[in-house]
VEXDREN-2710 file (C-alpha; in Angstrom, 1 decimal):
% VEXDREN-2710
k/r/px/py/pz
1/UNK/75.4/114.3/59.6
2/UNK/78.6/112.7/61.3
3/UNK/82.0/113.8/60.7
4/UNK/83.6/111.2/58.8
5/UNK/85.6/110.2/61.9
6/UNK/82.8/109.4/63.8
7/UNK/80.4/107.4/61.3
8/UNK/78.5/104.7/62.0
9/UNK/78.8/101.7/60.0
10/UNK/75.8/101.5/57.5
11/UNK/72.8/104.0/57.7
12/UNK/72.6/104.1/61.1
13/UNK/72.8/107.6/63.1
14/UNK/73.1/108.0/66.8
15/UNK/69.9/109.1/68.7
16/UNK/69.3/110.0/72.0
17/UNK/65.8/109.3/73.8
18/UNK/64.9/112.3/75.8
19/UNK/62.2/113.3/77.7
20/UNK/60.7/117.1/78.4
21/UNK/62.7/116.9/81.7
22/UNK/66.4/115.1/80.5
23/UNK/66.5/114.0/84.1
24/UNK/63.2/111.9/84.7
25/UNK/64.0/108.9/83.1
26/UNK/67.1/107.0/82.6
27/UNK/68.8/107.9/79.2
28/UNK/68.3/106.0/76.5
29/UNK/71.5/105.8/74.1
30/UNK/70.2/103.5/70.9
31/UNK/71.5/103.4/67.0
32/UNK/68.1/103.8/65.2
33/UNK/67.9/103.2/61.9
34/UNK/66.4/105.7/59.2
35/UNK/63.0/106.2/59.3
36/UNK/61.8/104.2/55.8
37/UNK/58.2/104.5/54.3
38/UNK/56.8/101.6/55.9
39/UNK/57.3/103.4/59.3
40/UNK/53.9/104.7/61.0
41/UNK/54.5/108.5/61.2
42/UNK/52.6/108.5/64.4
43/UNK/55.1/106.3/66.5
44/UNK/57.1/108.2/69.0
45/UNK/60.3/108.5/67.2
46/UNK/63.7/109.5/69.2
47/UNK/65.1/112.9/68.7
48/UNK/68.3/112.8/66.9
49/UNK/71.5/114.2/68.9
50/UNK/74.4/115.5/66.8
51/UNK/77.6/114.0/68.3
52/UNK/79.3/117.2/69.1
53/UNK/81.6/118.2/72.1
54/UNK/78.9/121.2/72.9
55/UNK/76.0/118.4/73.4
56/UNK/77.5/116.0/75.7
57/UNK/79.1/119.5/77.5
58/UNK/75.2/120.2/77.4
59/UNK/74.4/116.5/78.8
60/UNK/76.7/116.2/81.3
61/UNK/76.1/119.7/83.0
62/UNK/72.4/118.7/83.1
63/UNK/73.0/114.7/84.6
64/UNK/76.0/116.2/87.0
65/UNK/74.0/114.8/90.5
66/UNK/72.8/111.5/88.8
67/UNK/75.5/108.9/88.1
68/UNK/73.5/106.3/86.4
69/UNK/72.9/108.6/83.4
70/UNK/76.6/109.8/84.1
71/UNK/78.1/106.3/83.6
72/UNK/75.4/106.0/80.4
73/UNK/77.1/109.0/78.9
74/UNK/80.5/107.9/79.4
75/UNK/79.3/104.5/78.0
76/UNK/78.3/106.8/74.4
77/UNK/81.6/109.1/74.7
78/UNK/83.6/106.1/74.5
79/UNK/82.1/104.4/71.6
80/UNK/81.7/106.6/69.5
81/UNK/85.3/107.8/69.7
82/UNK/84.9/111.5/70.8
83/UNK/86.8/110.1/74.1
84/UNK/89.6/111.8/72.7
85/UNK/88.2/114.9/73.7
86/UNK/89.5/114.8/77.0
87/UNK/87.3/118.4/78.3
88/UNK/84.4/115.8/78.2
89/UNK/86.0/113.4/80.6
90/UNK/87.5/116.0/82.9
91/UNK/84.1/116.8/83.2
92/UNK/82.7/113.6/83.9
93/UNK/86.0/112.9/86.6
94/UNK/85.0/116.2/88.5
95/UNK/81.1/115.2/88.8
96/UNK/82.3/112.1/90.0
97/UNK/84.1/113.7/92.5
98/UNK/81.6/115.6/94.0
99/UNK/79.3/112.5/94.2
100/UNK/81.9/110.9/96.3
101/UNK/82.7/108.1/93.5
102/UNK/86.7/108.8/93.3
103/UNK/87.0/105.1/92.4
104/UNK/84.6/105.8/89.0
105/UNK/86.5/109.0/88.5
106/UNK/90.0/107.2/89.3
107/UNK/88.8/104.8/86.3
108/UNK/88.1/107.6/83.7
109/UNK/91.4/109.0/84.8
110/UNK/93.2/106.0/84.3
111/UNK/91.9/105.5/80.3
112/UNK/92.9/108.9/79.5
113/UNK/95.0/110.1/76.6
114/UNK/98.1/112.3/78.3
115/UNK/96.2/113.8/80.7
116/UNK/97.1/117.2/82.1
117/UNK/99.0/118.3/85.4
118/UNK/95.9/120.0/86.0
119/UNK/93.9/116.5/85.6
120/UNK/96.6/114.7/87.9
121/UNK/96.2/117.3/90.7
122/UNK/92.6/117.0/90.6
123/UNK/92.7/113.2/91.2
124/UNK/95.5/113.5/94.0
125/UNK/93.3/116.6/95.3
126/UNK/90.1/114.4/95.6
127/UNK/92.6/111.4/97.2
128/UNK/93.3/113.9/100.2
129/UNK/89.1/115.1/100.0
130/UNK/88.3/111.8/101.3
131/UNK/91.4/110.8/103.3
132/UNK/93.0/108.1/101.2
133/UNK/96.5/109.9/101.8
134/UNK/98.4/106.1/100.7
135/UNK/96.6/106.6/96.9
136/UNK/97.1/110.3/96.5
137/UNK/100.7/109.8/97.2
138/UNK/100.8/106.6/94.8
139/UNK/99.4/108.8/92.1
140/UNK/102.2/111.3/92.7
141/UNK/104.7/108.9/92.5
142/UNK/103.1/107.7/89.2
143/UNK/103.0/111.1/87.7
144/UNK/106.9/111.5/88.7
145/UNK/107.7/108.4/86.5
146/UNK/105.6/109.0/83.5
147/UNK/107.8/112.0/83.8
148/UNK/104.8/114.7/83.6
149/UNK/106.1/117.9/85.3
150/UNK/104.5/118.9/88.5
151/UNK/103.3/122.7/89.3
152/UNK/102.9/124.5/92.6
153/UNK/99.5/122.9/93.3
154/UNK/100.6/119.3/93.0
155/UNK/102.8/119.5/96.3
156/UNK/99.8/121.7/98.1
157/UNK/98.4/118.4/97.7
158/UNK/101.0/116.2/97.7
159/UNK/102.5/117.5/100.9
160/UNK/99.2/117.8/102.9
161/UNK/98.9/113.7/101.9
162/UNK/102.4/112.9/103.2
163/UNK/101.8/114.9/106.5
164/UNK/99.2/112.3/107.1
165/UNK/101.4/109.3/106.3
166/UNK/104.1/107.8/108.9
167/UNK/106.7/106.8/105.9
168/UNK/109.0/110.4/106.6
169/UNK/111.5/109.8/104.0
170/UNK/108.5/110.4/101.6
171/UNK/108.2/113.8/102.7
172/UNK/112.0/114.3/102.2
173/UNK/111.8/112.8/98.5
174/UNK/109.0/115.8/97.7
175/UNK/110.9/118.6/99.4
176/UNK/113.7/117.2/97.2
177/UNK/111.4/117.3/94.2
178/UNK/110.0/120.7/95.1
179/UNK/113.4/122.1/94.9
180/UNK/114.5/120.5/92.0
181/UNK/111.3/122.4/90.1
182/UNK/112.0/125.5/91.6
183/UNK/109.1/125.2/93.7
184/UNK/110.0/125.3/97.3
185/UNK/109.8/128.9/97.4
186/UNK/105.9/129.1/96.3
187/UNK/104.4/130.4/99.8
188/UNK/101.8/128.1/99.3
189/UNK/104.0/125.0/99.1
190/UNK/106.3/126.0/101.4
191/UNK/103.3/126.6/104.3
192/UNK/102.6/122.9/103.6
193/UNK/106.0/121.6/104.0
194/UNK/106.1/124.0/107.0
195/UNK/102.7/122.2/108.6
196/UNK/104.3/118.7/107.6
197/UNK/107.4/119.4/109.1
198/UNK/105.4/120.3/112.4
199/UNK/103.5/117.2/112.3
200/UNK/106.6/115.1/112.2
201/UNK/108.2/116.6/115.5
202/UNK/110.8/118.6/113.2
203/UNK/109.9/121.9/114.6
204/UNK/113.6/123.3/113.6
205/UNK/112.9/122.9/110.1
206/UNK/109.9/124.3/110.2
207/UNK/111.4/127.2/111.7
208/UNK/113.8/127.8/109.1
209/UNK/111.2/127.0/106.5
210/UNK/108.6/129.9/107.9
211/UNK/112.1/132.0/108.1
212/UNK/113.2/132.1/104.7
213/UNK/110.1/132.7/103.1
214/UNK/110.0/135.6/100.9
215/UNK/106.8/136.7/101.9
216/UNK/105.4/135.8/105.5
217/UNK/102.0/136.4/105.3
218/UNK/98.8/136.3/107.8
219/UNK/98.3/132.6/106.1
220/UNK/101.3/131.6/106.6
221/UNK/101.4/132.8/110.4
222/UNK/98.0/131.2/111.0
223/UNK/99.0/127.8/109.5
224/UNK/101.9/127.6/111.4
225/UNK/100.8/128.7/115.0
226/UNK/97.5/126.2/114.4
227/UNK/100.1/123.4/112.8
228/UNK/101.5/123.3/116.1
229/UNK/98.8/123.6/118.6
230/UNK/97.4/120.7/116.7
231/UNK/99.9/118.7/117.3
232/UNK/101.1/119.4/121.2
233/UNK/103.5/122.2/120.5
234/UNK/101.2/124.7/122.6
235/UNK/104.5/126.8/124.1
236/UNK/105.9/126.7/120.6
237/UNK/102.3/128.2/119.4
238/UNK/102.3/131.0/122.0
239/UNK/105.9/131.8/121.0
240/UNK/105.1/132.2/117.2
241/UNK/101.3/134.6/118.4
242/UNK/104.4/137.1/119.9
243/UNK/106.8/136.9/117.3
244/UNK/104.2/138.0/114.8
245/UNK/102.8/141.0/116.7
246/UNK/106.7/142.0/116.9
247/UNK/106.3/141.7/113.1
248/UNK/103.9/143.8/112.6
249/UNK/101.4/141.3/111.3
250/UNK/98.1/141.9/113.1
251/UNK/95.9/138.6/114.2
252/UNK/92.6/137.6/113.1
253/UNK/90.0/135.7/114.3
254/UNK/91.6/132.4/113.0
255/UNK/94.8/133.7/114.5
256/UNK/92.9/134.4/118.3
257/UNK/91.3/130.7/118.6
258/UNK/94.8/128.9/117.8
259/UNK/96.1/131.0/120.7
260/UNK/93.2/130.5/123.0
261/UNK/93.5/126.6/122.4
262/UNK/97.2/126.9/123.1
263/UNK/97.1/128.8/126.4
264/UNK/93.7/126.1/127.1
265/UNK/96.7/123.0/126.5
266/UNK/99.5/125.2/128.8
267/UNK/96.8/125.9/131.6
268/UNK/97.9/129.6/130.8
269/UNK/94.6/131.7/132.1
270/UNK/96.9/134.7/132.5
271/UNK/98.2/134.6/128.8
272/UNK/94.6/134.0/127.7
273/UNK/93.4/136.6/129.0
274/UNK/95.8/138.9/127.5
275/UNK/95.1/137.4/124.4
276/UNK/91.6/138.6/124.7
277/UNK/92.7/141.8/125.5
278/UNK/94.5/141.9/122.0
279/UNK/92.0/140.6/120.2
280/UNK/89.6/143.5/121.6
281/UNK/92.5/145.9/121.0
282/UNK/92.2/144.8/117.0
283/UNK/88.3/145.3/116.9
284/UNK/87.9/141.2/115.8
285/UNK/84.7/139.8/116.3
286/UNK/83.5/137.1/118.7
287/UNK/82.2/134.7/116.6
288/UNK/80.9/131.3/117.7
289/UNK/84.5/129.7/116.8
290/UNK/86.4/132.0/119.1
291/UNK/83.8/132.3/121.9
292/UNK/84.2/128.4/121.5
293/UNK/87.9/128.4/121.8
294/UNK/88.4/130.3/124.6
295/UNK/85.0/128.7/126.5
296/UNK/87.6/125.7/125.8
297/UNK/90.5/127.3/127.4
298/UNK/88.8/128.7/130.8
299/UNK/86.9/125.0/131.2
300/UNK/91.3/123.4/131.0
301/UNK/92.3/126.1/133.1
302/UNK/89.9/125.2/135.4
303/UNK/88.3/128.6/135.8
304/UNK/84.7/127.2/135.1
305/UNK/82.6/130.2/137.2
306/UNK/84.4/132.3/134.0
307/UNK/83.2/129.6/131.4
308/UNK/79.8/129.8/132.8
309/UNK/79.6/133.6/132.4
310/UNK/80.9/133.4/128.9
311/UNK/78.4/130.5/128.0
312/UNK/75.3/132.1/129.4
313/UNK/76.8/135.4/127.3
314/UNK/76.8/133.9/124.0
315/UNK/74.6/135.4/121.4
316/UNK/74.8/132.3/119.7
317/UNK/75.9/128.9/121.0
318/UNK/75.9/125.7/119.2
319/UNK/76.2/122.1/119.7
320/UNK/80.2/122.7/120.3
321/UNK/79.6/125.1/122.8
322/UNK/77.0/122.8/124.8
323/UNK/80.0/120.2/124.7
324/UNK/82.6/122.2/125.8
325/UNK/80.6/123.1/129.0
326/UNK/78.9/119.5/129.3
327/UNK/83.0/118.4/129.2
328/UNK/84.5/120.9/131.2
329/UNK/82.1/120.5/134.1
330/UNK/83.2/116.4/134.3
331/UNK/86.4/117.0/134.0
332/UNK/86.7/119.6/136.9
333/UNK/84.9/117.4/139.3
334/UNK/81.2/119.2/138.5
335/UNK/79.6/115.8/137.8
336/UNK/76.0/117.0/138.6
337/UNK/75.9/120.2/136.6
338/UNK/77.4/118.4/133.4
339/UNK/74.6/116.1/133.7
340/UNK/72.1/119.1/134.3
341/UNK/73.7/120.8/131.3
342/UNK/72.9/118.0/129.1
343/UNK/69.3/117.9/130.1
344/UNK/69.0/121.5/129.5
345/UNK/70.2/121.4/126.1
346/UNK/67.9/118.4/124.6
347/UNK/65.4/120.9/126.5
348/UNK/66.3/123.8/124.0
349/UNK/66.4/121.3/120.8
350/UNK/69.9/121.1/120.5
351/UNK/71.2/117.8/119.2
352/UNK/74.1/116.0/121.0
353/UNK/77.0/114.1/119.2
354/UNK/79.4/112.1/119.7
355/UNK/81.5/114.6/122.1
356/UNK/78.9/115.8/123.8
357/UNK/77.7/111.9/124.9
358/UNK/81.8/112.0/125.8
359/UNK/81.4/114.4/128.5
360/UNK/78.3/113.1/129.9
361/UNK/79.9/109.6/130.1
362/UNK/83.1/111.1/131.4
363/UNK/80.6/113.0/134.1
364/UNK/79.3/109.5/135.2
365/UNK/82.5/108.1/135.6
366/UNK/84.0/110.7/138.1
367/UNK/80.8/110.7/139.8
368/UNK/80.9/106.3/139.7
369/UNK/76.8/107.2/138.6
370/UNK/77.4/103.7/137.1
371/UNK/73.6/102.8/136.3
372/UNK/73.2/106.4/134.5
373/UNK/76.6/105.7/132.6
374/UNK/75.1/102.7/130.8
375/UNK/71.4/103.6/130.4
376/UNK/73.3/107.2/128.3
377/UNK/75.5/104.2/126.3
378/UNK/72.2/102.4/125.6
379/UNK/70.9/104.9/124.6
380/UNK/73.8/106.1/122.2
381/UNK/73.4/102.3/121.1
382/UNK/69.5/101.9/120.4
383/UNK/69.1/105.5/119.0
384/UNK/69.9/104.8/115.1
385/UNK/71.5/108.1/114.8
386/UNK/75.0/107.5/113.2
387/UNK/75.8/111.2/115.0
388/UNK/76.1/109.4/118.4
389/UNK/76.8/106.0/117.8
390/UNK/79.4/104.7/120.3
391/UNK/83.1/105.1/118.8
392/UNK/86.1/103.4/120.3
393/UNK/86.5/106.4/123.1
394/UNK/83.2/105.8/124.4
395/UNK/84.1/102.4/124.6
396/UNK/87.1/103.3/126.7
397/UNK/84.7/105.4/129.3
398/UNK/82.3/102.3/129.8
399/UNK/85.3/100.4/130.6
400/UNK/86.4/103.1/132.3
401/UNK/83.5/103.6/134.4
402/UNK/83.1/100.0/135.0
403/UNK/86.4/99.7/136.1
404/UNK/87.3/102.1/138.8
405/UNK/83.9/101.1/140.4
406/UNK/85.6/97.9/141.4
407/UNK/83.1/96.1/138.4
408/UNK/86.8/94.5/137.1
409/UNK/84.5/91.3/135.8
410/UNK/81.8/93.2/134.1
411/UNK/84.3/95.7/132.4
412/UNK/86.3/92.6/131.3
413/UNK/82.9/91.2/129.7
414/UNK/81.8/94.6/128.5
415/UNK/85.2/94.3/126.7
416/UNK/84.9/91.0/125.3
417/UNK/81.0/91.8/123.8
418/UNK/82.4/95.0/121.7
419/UNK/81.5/95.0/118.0
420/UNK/84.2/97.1/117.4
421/UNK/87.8/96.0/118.1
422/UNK/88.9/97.5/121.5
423/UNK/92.2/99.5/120.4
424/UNK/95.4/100.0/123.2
425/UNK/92.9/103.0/125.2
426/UNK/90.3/100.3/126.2
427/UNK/92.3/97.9/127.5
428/UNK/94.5/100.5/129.4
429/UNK/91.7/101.3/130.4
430/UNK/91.4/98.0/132.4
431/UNK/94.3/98.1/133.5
432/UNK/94.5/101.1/135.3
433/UNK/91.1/100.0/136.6
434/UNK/93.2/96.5/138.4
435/UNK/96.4/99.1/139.2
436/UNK/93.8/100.7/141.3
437/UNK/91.7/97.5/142.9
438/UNK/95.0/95.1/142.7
439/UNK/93.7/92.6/140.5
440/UNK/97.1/91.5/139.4
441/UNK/95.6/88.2/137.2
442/UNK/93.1/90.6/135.3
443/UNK/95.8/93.2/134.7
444/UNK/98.4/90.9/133.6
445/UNK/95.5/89.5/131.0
446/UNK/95.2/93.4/130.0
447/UNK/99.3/93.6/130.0
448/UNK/99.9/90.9/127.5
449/UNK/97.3/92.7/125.1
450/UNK/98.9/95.9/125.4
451/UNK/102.8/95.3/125.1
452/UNK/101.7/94.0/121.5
453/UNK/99.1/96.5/120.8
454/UNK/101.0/98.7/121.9
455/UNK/105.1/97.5/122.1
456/UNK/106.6/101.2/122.6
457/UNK/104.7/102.7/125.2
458/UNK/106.1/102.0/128.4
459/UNK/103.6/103.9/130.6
460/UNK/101.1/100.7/130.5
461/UNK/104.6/98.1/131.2
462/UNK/105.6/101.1/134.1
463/UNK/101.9/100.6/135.4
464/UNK/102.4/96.8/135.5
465/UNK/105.4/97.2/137.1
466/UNK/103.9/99.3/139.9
467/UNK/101.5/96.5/140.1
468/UNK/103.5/93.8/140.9
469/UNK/105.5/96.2/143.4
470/UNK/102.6/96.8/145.7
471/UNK/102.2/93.3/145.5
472/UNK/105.5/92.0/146.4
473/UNK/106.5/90.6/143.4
474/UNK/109.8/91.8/143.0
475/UNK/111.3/89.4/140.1
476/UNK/108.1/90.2/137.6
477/UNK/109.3/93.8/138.9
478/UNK/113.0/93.0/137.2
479/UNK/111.6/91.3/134.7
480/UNK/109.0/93.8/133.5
481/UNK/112.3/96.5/133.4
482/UNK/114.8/94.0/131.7
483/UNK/111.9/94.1/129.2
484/UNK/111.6/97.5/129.2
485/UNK/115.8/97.8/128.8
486/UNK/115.9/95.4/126.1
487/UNK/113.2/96.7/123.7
488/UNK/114.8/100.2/124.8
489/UNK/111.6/101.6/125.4
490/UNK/111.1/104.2/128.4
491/UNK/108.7/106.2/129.9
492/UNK/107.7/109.6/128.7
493/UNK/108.7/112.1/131.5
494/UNK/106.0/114.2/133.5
495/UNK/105.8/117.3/134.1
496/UNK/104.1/120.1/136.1
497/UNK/103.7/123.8/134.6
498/UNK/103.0/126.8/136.3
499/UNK/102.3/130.1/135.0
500/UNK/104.2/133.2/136.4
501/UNK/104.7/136.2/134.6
502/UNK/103.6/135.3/131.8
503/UNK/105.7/132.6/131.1
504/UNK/105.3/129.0/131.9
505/UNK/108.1/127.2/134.4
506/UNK/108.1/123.3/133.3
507/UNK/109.3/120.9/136.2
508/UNK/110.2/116.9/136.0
509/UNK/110.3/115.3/138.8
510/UNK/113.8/115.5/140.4
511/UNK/115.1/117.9/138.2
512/UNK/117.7/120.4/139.2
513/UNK/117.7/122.9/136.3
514/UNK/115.4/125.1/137.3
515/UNK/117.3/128.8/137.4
516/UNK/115.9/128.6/141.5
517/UNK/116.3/125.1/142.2
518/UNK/118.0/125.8/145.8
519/UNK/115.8/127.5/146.9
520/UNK/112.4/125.5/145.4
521/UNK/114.2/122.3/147.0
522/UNK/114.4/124.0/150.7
523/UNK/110.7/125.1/150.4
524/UNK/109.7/121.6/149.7
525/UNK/111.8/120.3/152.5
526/UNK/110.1/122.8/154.8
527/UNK/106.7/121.9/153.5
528/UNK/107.1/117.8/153.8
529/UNK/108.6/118.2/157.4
530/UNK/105.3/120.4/158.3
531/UNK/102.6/117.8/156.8
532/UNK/104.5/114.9/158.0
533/UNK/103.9/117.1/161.8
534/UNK/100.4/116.3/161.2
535/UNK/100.3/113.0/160.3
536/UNK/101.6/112.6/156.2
537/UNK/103.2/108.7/155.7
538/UNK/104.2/108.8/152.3
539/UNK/103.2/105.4/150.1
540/UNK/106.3/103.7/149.5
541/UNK/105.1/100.4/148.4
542/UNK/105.7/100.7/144.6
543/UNK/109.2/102.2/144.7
544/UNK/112.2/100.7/144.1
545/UNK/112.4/97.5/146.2
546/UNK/116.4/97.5/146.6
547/UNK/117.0/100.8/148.1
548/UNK/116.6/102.4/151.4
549/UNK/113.2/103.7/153.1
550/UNK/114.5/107.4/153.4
551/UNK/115.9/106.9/149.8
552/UNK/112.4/105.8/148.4
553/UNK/110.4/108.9/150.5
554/UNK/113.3/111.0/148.6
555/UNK/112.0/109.3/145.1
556/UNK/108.2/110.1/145.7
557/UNK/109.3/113.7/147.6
558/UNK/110.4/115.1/144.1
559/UNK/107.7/114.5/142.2
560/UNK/107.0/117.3/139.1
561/UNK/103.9/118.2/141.0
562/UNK/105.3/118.7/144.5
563/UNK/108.1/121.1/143.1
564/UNK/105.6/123.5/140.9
565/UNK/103.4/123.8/144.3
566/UNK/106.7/124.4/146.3
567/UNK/107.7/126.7/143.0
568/UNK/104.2/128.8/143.6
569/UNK/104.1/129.2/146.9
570/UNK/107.7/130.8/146.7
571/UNK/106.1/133.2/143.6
572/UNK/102.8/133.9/143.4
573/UNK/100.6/136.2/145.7
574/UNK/98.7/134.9/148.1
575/UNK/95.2/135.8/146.2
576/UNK/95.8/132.9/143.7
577/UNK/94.5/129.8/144.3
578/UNK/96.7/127.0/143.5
579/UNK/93.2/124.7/143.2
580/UNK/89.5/124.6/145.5
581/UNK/91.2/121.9/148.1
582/UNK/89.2/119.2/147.0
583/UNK/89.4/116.3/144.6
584/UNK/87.6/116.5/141.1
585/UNK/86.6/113.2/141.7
586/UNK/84.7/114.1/144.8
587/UNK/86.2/111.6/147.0
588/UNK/84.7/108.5/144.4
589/UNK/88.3/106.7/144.4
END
């Protein structure tokens, strides 16, 4: 019978249709009155289910991967008023979860009675799951005012949300938080505040964060150095793989493809390969990861005849690998062979994605194969597979591709025929494709797009400006840079790196701080006065209009790359190539 808090008005009792197999058929939730004597004994009759807290436990464990007869059992807890056992509904928020239904389990949530920390973590948990960072940090924020007190796994969470989100003072108001529980001290925590900190540029906090931990561990290394090679601090990364063998701490496998990926960023082959003389040193394995990683870093460094040994070496390669090599080959000028390599892996059964169609598209467009590039895109198009349907980068490549072939009007209308909006890389993508053919009406067109697609980056308004220089337009020159003054946006820097010693010497173009500046300066003076003997005329026609000829050849003289070449020939011995003497782009420009 029914507890007296959960009767049913009149004679009625709850019953539950099942079948042999609970799962076949939808459930069947019914009040069914008492059999009386005019009943036929030999009608199917459905099996009474005691309302306990151990049947529904029983139910839902059994219905986990079906939510129909999930939501039907929800429908029963609720009416009858065992809701307020809230074990039952954690259960039914965690199996909505893992079906992928947060907003169903956000619902259940949401009509619950006090629910635990351990109930609001799980929510803000599956927020992060599936990338709604904006809702996991709205449920934090609601947690904080109904005043329920956070514990170490809420900011695990929490943090890793508000790395994601571009509102910083956010972060600030949970380190503040953290603190305030006595939290920020919880290694756990504190990695995440260290990763967030990274992702926000703020590498001197994270610094003192990874400092003052009371325990450092291989976790905590391994988050930080992969923290910031995800996020363009490679120099930083190599910095923190040294600092932790001075520590003692030794490096696993996690540890050696972070570094590998950094010295891939830096162009540093040396460093890698003394970073594969460590890991060897430690006995870690080569697993597909870190084959994978450092296949990555020989393809950046350029050093493809040592990708192709390690490639054909691999025990074990898998679509990632294929990539890497399919990728590596196009972008060091070995068109042909990427496109080989991607025949010979549909050969062996492999399955391409969307990076590996990357690389054979970027291989097309160094070549100009334009006629191959768009029968691969049509095929990326007409194949149904959601694994290589053409994202917003591939996009970019057609236009690309298109582009630099001198097909200005047919990437324009390639553009324009895009069932996806075309995003600030598409349409600078254009516009470096006029920069190059001169098509100043088209590129302005592609301009306008960009300065409010993108407002703050000023290489696409420097581009326009180099534009109207080579063609004589001097006051869309001016205005393009009174622009450019007002807004206050500049140009990010270049720079050229060499490796030497082990470390790597950073130049900008014109810079004097260099600890052998003198001397890198006279070298490049020798070197422009001997290819200007056989013939060099330097192109002058986008520099600054209202200075001197021998003040613009000084201008384009300094450039970042021209001092690293002048900085390597004064350094390094004369067995190391500073590149094969020919362009990766096989002459196609």
């Amino acid at each position: 019978m029914l507890s007296r808090s959960h009767s049913i008005i009149g004679r009625t009792k709850l019953c539950l249709a099942l079948s042999l197999h609970p799962v076949a058929s939808i459930f069947q939730f019914s009040s069914v009155i008492e059999l009386d004597q005019t009943q036929k004994p030999s009608e199917p009759q459905p099996i009474p289910l005691t309302i306990t807290k151990q049947a529904f436990t029983t139910l839902l464990q059994s219905c986990s991967s079906y939510p129909n007869q999930l939501r039907q059992i929800h429908a029963v807890i609720l009416t009858t008023g065992i809701s307020i056992k809230n074990s039952l509904l954690t259960h039914l928020i965690n199996s909505f979860i893992l079906l992928g239904d947060i907003s169903y389990a956000r619902q259940v949530f949401d009509q619950m009675h006090k629910p635990r920390v351990f109930l609001w973590n799980t929510i803000i948990k599956a927020y992060v799951r599936y990338q709604n960072f904006k809702e996991a940090a709205f449920v934090y924020r609601k947690m904080h005012h109904l005043g329920v007190r956070p514990d170490q796994f809420t900011y695990t969470f929490v943090v890793k949300a508000l790395a994601q989100l571009p509102e910083l003072w956010a972060g600030s108001a949970v380190v503040a938080h953290a603190v305030k529980y006595g939290l920020e001290f919880v290694a756990e925590v504190r990695t995440e505040l260290m990763i967030m900190c990274v992702k926000s540029g703020e590498l001197g906090l994270a610094d003192f964060l990874s400092e003052t931990m009371v325990e450092r561990d291989l976790v905590a290394w391994n988050a930080f150095i992969a923290a910031c090679v995800q996020n363009g601090h490679a120099a930083k990364a190599l910095a923190l793989f040294r600092k932790m063998d001075v520590s003692g701490i030794k490096p696993d496998a996690v540890t050696i493809a972070s570094a590998f990926s950094a010295c891939g960023q830096l162009g540093c082959l040396e460093n890698g390969e003394e970073i594969y003389g460590i890991m060897r040193q430690c006995g870690i394995a080569c697993n597909t990861i870190v084959a994978n990683a450092r296949l990555d870093m020989y393809v950046k460094c350029g050093s493809i005849d040592m990708a192709e040994t390690l490639f054909e070496d691999m025990p074990q390669r898998n679509v990632i690998s294929w990539s890497t090599m399919i990728l590596g080959y196009a972008i060091n000028g070995e068109s042909q062979k990427a496109l080989d390599m991607f025949s010979r892996m549909q050969k062996q059964g492999v399955a391409p994605n969307h990076v590996t169609y990357l690389g054979v598209l970027s291989a097309c467009s160094h070549a100009g194969l334009v006629n191959e590039g768009k029968a691969y895109f049509r095929r990326m198009v007409q194949s149904g597979d959601k694994n290589i349907q053409p994202k917003i980068e591939h996009y970019a490549c057609m236009v690309d591709l298109l582009g630099r072939s001198g097909h200005l009007e047919e990437a324009y209308s390639f553009i324009r025929s895009m069932t996806i909006k075309p995003d600030s890389g598409v349409w600078g993508a254009l516009l470096g494709a006029c920069a190059i053919h001169q098509n100043v009406k088209l590129g302005q067109h592609a301009a306008d797009l960009l300065f409010e697609l993108a407002p703050d980056n000023g290489s696409y308004r420097v581009l326009m400006s180099n534009m109207y220089a080579a063609a004589g337009r001097w006051d869309s020159v001016d205005k393009v840079r009174f622009k450019m003054r007002k807004r206050g946006v500049k140009k990010i820097a270049a720079y050229s790196s060499v490796e030497f010693n082990r470390k790597i010497h950073i130049f900008y173009g014109g810079n004097r701080l260099h600890p052998e500046s003198s001397e890198i300066y006279e070298k490049l003076e020798d070197l422009l006065r001997l290819v200007k003997s056989i013939g060099y005329i330097p192109n002058t026609t986008s520099v600054f209009h209202d200075v001197g000829t021998e003040e613009k050849e000084a201008t384009l003289s300094h450039h970042s790359e021209k001092l690293a070449i002048a900085f390597s020939l004064m350094n390094l011995r004369p067995e190391c190539p500073l590149g094969n003497g020919e362009c990766s782009c096989n002459n196609f420009w």
